[in-house]
N, C-alpha and C positions, 0 to 999 in steps of 0.2 A: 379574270380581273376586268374591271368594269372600263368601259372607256374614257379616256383623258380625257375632259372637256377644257375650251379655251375660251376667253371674251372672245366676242362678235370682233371683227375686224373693224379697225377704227377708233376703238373703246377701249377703255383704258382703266386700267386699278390705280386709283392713288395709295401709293404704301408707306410705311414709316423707313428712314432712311438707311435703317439698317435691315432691310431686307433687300438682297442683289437683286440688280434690274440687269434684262438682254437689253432693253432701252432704257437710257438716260432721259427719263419724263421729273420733270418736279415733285415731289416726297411730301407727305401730308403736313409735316411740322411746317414749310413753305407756304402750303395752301393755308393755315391755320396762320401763321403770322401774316398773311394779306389778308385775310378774311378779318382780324380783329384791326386792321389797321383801317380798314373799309367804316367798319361799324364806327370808329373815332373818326374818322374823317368827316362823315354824313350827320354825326349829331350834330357836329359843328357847325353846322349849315341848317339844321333845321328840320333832316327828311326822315319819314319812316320804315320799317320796314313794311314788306308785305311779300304775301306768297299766293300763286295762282298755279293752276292746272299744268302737268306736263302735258297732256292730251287736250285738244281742242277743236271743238269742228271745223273741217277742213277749210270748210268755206270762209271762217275768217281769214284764213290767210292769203287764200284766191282773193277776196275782194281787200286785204289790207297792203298785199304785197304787190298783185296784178297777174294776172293771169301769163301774160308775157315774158316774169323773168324769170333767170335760170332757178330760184328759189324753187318755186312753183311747178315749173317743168321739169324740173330734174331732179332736185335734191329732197324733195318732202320727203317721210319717212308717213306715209297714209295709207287707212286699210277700213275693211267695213264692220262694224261691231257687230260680234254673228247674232248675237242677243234681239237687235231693233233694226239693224240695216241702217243706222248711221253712217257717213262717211266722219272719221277722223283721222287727227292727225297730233304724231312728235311732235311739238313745237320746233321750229328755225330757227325763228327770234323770239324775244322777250316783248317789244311793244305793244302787239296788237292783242295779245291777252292782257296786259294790262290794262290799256284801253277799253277792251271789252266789257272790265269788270268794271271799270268806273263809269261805265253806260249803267251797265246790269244794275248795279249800287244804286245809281244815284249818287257818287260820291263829290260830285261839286257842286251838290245844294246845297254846301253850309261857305263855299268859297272855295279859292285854290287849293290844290294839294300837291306836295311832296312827297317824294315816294320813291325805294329803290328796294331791286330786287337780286336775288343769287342764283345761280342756279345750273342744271344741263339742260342743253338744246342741240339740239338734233338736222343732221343733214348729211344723206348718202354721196358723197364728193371724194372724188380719188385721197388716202388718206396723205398725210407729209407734215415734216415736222413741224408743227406752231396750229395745226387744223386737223381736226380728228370728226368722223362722225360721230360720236358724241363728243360735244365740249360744253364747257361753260361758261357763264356772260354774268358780269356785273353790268346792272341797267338801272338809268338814272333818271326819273321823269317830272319835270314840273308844268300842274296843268292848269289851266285856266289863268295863268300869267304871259302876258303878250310884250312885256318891253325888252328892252334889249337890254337891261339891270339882269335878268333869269339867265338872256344870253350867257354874260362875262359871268356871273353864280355857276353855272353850269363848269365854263373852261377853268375857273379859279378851283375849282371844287379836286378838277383830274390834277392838276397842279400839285394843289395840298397833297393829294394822296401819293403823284410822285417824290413829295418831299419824306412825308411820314416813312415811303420804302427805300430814303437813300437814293432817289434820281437824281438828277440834277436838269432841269429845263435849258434845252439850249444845246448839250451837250451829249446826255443822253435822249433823251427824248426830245423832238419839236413839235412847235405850233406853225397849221396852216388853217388858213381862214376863208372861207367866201360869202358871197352872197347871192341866195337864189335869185331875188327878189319876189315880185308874186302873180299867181296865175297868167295875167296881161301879159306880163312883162316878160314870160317863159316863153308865153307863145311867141311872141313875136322873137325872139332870140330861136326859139326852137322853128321858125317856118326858114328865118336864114341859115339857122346850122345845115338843114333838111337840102336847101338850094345848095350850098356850098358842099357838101358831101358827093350830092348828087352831078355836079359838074368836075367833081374828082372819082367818079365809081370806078372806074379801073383801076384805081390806088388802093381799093375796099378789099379788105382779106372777106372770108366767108361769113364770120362770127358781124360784121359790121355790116355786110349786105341783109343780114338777117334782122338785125335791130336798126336799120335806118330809116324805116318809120312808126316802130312799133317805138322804140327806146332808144334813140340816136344820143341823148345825153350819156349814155351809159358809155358809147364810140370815144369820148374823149378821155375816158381812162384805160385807152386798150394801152398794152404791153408791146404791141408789134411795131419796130423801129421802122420797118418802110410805111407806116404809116405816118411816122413823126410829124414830117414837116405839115401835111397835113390836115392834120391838128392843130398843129400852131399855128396855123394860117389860118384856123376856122374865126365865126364871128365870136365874142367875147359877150357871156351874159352882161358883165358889168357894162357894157355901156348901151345897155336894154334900159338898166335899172331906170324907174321915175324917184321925182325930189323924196317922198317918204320913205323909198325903201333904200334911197341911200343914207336920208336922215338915219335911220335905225344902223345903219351899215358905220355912219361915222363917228356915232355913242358908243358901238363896242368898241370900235378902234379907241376911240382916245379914252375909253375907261380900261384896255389894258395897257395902250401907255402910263395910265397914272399910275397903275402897280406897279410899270417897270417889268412888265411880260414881253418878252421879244417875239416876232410871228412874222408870218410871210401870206402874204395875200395870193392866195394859190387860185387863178383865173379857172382852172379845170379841176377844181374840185368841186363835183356834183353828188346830185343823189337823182335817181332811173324814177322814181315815183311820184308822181302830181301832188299827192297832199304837202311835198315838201316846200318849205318858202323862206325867206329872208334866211338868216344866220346858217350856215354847215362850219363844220370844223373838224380838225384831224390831228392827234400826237402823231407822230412820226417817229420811226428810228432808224439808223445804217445798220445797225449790230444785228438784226435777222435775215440778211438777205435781202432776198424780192419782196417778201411777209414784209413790210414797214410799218403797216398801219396796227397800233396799239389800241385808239381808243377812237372814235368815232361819233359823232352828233351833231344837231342839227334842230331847226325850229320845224315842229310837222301841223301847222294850226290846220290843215285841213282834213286829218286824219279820223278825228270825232265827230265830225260830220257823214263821214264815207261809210262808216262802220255801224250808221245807227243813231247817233247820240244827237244832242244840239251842239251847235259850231259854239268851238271852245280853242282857244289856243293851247298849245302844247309844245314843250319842250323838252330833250333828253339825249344823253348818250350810253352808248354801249361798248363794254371792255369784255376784250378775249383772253378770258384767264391768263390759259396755257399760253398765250404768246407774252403775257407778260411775263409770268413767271420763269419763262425760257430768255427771258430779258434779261431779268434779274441774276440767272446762273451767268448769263454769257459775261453780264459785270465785275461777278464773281461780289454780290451786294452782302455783308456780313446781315447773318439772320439771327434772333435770339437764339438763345439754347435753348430745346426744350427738356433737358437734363434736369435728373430731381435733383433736390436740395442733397436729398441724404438717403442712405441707400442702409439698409436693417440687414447686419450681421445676427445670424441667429444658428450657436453651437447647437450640437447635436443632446441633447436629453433636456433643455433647455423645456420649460413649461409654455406650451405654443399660446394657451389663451392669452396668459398673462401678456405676452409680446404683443398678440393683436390687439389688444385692449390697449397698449402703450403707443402702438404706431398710430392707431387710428386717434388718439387723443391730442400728438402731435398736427395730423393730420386738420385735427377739427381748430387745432390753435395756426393754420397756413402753411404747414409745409408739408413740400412736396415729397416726401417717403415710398420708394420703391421698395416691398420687404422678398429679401431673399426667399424665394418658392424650394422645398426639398424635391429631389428627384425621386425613381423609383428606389434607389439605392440609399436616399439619406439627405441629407441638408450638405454633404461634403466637407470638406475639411477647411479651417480656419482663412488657409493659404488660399484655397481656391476661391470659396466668398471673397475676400480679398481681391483677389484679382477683377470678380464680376463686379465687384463693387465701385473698381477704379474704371470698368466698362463700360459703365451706366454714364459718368459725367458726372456722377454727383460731388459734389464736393466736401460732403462729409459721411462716413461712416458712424453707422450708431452702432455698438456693442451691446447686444443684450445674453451677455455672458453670467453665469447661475449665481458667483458672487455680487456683482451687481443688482439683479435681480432680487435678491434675498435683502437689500439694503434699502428696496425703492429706488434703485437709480438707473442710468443707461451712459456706458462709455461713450465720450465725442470724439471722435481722431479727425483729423484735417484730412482730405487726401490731395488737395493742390494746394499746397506748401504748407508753412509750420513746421514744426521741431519733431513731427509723428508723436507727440504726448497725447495720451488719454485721457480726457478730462471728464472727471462722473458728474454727471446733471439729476436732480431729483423727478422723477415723475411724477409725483404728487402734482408740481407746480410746472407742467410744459412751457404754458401759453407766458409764463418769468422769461424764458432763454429762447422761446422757440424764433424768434425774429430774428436768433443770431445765426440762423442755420439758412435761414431765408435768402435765396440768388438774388441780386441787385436786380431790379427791374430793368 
């Protein structure tokens, strides 16, 4: 016998939900209703789709991410194409191939564009629930738009989409807000963070002696409580910031007061990378543990420049699937069904074309028809179809029983409530009745 094989460690099968899992991960009918609720959320706004390379050369990501952070050093999944001596790489993140391609393109000579993508990205990091070497990222980007109108479009947008999935902002998930400001303004914030660390270094665990002066911004989101105070005692970008970049800082604020979006101005929320400036933002939640952060973004105007392109402003965020949809279970958020309309009983001597020819005419008039499959042994008995039938979800049984058949017709039984009457429908004329069989949206 040949040997079991298993996924790669970290990676993961999405399956339909009636196949048992050793782990409780989210089930594809999940992934499938956030995936069409995405797609209605983004038209609404205006954005496209688009698709770029799982594999990318390495070097964008060393010169998009920095050399420096743990991404880079530790987590790439890179190797050399034996074919040319390339170096490549899994993608991480979603950004900077996008980016890429909108250099390569040429895609903002006709003006701004919108644009969002789906997908897996890759990164070898101890595995744990809500983070997997392979996961997936919904990413959100609008380029060549520089005001702070793109900003509040962007945070309005994750909004919508937690409403579409049954969130509720505020409760379930939160809003925190900051502002980089820009380059200047970093430095000069980042040479007193650099002094103030530095007159605290015996307070520095390992991880923050190592990035205090490659990525000391990164120090103000450690987890280690003897570090706390601090932290909090460091200096505060915001009163780095000059009049324009709080001008931009004070249009987002009072354009999501005017929605009525609640948020908290979170002083130590950063981002580790230079192209980043003005606007960051973060959903938040209690209900995953330490995992909080759901969705994440942030304005990177100087990220098109770094990579190649001409300086263009940019804007976007990024969402982790699997932590959301592990959100969504811990809610216990009600999901469509994805249960057929009606589920094809089909007795034994029964003329098989004739059936298939009938389901699928159903099928081409919108409903969803699962037809009974015969086993090795036969199609089984009345009772038993019956039972698979009420297994399915579906809510109605069709009857394609040899008197029926012989008449043009097919029996309707209800299987969630009703009197159990059989009611014969003609086939000649499906697309007459067929709506009546059809699941409410």
């Amino acid at each position: 016998m040949a040997e079991k094989l298993s996924a790669v460690k970290g990676m993961n099968d999405i399956l339909p939900a009636a196949v048992p899992r050793t782990e409780k991960l989210p089930d594809s009918q999940l992934w499938q209703w956030f995936e069409s609720a995405v797609r209605d959320v983004l038209a609404r706004y205006g954005y496209h789709y688009v698709l770029t390379p799982v594999v990318e050369p390495t070097a964008l990501f060393v010169r998009g991410l920095g050399e420096v952070t743990d991404i880079v050093e530790k987590e790439m999944y890179s190797f050399t194409d034996a074919m040319n001596g390339d170096r490549l790489t899994l993608r991480p993140e979603a950004t900077a191939g996008i980016v890429r391609a909108v250099i390569e393109h040429n895609a903002l000579y006709n003006g701004p564009l919108r644009i969002w993508t789906i997908g897996p990205m890759f990164r070898h990091e101890r595995p744990q629930k809500g983070r997997y070497r392979q996961f997936h990222q919904l990413d959100v980007e609008a380029l060549g738009l520089a005001g702070p109108d793109v900003d509040v479009e962007m945070i309005l947008m994750a909004r919508a989409l937690w409403r579409e999935l049954g969130l509720v902002e505020g409760r379930d998930v939160r809003l925190e807000i900051n502002s980089l400001g820009q380059p200047a303004e970093r430095k000069a914030h980042r040479d007193a963070l650099v002094a103030h660390l530095e007159a605290h270094a015996d307070r520095l665990d390992a991880d923050a002696q190592r990035r205090l002066h490659s990525n000391p911004l990164r120090i103000l989101d450690t987890k280690n409580e003897a570090m706390r105070d601090v932290v909090e005692s460091a200096p505060r970008l915001i009163d780095f910031l000059g009049p324009e970049s709080l001008a931009h800082f004070d249009t987002l604020r009072a354009s999501l007061d005017a929605v009525g979006l609640a948020y908290t101005v979170n002083p130590r929320l950063v981002r580790g990378m230079d192209y980043y400036n003005l606007t960051v933002f973060e959903w938040v939640t209690d209900q995953l543990g330490s995992q909080g952060t759901v969705c994440g973004g942030g304005r990177y105007d100087g990220l098109i420049q770094q990579l190649g392109g001409k300086p263009a402003p940019a804007v976007g965020f990024g969402l982790g699937i699997e932590r959301l949809l592990l959100l969504l279970q811990a809610l216990q958020v009600p999901v469509p069904s994805a249960a057929p309309d009606a589920y094809a009983v089909v007795p034994a001597g029964v003329p098989l074309p004739a059936v298939i020819a009938a389901v699928e005419s159903l099928r081409g008039a919108g409903v969803r028809v699962q037809m009974h499959a015969a086993g090795p042994e036969g199609p089984g008995s009345m009772k038993a179809q019956f039972r698979k039938a009420d297994a399915s979800g579906a809510r109605y049984a069709l009857v394609f029983g040899p008197d029926e058949l012989a008449q043009g017709q097919v029996g309707v039984k209800a299987l969630r409530g009703g009197d159990g009457t059989q009611v014969p429908m003609p086939l000649a004329d499906p697309a007459s009745w067929a709506v009546k069989l059809q699941s409410p949206a």
